[in-house]
N, C-alpha and C positions, 0 to 999 in steps of 0.2 A: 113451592108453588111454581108452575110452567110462567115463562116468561110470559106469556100471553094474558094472564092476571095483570102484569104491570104496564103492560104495551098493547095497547087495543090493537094497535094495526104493527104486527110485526114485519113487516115487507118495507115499513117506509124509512125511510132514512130522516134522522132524527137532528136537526141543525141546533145550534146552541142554546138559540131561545126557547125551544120545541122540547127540551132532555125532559126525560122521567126516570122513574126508579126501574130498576131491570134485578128481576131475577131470572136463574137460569137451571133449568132441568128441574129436580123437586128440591136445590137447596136454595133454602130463604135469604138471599144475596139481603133482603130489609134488614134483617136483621141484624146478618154479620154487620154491614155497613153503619150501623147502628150502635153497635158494640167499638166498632173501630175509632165513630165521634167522639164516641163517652171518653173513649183512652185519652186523647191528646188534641190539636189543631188542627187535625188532618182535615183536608175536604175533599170531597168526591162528589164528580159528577158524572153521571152516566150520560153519555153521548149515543149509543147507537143498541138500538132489541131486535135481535133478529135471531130463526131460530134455524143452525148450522145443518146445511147435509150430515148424516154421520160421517166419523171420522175411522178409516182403517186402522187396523191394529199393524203396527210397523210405519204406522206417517211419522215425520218429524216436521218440524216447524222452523221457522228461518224470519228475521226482522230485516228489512231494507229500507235504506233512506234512496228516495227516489228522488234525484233534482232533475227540474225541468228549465233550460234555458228560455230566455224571453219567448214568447214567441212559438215557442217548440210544437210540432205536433205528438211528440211523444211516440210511443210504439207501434209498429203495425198492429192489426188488427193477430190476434192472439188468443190461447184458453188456457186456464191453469189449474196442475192437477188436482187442486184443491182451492178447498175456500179462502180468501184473501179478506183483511179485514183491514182498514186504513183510516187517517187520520191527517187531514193540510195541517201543517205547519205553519206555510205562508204561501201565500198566494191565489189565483183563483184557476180552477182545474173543470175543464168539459171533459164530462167522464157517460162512457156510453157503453152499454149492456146490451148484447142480443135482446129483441122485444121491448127495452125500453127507451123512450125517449131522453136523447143527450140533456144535461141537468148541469147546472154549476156548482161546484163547490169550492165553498171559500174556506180559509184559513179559520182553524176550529169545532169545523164540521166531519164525523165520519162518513165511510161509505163502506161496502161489503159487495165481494158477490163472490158466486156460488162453486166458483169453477168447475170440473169437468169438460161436458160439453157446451157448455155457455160462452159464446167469443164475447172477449171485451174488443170493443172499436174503435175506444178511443182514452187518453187520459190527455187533453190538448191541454196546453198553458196558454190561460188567455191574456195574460199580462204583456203585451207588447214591451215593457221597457224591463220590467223586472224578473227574478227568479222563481217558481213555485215548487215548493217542496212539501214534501209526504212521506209519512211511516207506513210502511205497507207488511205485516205480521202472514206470513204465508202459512196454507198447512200445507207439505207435499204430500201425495200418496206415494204409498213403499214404489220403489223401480221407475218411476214416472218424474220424465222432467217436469219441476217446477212451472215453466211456461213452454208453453208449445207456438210456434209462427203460424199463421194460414199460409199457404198456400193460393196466389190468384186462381185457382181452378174451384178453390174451397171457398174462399170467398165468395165467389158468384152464384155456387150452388146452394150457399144462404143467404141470398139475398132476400127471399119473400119471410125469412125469419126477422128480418133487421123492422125495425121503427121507422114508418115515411120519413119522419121528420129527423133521422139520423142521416140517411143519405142527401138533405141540404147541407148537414156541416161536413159531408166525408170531403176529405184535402183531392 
C-alpha cells in the first residue's frame, strides 16, 4: 500500500501525539510491524510519512549527531544533495525550509526535507540555557557534496522564494 493509505497528509510533519501507522512504497510496513509485535516486547512507533524525491543509483547514506549550543543559530542558510530525514533528541529547534514557515520542534519530534534545490535557513536552538540535539540520516547524491553554503549573492536571489514570516526570525 503507498504511504498515503496510512497518512492522509504526507507533507506534514507528524509530532508525537499526532504518529500514525506508515507504510512505504507497495510493501505493507502494517503488517511487518505486526509480525515484529507478535515475536516479542518490541514497540514501534512511527513518527514521520512522507513520500522521498527518488533516490540515484550510486547515493550513499551518512547518520550525524548534530549538537546545537544554547542559544546557537546553527548553520548558514544551505541545500543538501539529498533528502535528510531527523529526529530531536533534546531540546527545542526553529527549523526553516524554503517556502515554509519557521516551526518548532521539540525533543521527540521528526522533521525531513527534500534537498536538492530546496535551502534550509535555519535549524536555531532555541533554548537559551541548554543544549539541542539531533539525528540527522542524510542521503547524498553520487559526486555531490552532502551540503552545499549559499552564497550572499544566492541568497538574495531567493529571497521572493523564502516564507514572510522567515525573514522576521533571520539573525
Amino acid at each position: 500500500m503507498p504511504c498515503s493509505d496510512f497518512c492522509p497528509d504526507t507533507s506534514a510533519q507528524l509530532a508525537p501525539a499526532r504518529r500514525t501507522q506508515v507504510a512505504h512504497g507497495e510493501c505493507n510496513t502494517a503488517v511487518s510491524v505486526e509480525s515484529m509485535l507478535a515475536a516479542g516486547n518490541t514497540k514501534i512507533t512511527d513518527l514521520l510519512c512522507v513520500t522521498p524525491p527518488p533516490i540515484p543509483g550510486g547515493a550513499h547514506s551518512m547518520t550525524q549527531l548534530v549538537e546545537l549550543p544554547p542559544a546557537d543559530a546553527g548553520l548558514d542558510p544551505h541545500r543538501h544533495s539529498g533528502p535528510v530525514f531527523g529526529y530531536v533528541l533534546e531540546g527545542t529547534i526553529l527549523f526553516e525550509l524554503e517556502g515554509e514557515a519557521p516551526r518548532e520542534i521539540v525533543a521527540g519530534e521528526a522533521f525531513w526535507e527534500p534537498g536538492g534545490d530546496v535551502v534550509h535557513y535555519q535549524t536555531r536552538n532555541l533554548d537559551p540555557t541548554g543544549w539541542s540535539r539531533f539525528l540527522a540520516v542524510c542521503i547524498c547524491a553520487p559526486g555531490v557534496d552532502m551540503i552545499t553554503m549559499l552564497e550572499p549573492r544566492e541568497i538574495a536571489s531567493r529571497d521572493s522564494l523564502r516564507h514572510p514570516s522567515g525573514r522576521r526570525h533571520a539573525p
